[in-house]
C-alpha positions in Angstrom: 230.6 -132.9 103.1 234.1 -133.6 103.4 233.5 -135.2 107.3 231.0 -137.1 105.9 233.4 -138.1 102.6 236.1 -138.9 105.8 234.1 -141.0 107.9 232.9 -142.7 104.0 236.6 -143.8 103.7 236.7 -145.2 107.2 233.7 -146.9 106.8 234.2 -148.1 103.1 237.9 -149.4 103.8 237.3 -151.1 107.4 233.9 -152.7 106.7 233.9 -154.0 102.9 229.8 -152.7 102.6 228.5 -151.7 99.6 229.2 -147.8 98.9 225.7 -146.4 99.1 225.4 -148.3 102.9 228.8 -147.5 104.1 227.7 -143.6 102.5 224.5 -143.7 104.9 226.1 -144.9 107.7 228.4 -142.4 107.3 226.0 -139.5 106.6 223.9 -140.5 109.6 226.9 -140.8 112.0 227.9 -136.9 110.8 224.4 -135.6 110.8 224.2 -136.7 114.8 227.7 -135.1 115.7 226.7 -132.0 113.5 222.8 -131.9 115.9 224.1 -132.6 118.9 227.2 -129.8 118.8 224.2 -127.2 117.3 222.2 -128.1 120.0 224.7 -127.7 122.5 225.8 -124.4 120.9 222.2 -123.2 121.2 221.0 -123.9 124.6 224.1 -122.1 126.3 226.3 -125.3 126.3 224.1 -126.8 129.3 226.6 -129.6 129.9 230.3 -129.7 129.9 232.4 -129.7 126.1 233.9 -132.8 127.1 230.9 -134.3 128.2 228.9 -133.2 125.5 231.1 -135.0 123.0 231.3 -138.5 125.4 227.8 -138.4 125.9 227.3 -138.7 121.7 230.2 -140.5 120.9 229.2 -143.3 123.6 226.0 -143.3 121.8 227.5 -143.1 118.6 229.4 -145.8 119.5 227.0 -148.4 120.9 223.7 -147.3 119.8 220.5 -147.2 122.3 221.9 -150.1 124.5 224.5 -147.4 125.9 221.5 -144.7 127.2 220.8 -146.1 130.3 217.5 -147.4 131.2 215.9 -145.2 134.5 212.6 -147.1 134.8 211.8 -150.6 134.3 
């Protein structure tokens, strides 16, 4: 909880939302760094650290419109 109080702070200070949005936001952002690092950890790290954590900070970062698009 105190990542997610962390990132709250960020979010609450920077942004001006309302606390119960800028607490979701921040929840959500914490609960996808927290399941991408377990899942990582549990399928024998099948990607490099460093890549790992670009990979979901890009999409963190930028949402959907950062995963790049294979088919059309």
């Amino acid at each position: 909880e105190s990542c997610t109080d962390a990132v709250f702070d960020l979010i609450s200070h920077d942004s001006g939302l309302e606390p119960h949005r800028a607490r979701m936001i921040a929840v959500g952002l914490v609960s996808v760094s927290v399941d991408s690092a377990r899942y990582w950890l549990n399928h024998d790290r099948p990607v490099d650290k460093d890549d790992a954590v670009e990979g979901t900070v890009a999409f963190i970062w930028g949402g959907l419109s950062h995963v790049p698009l294979t088919r059309s």
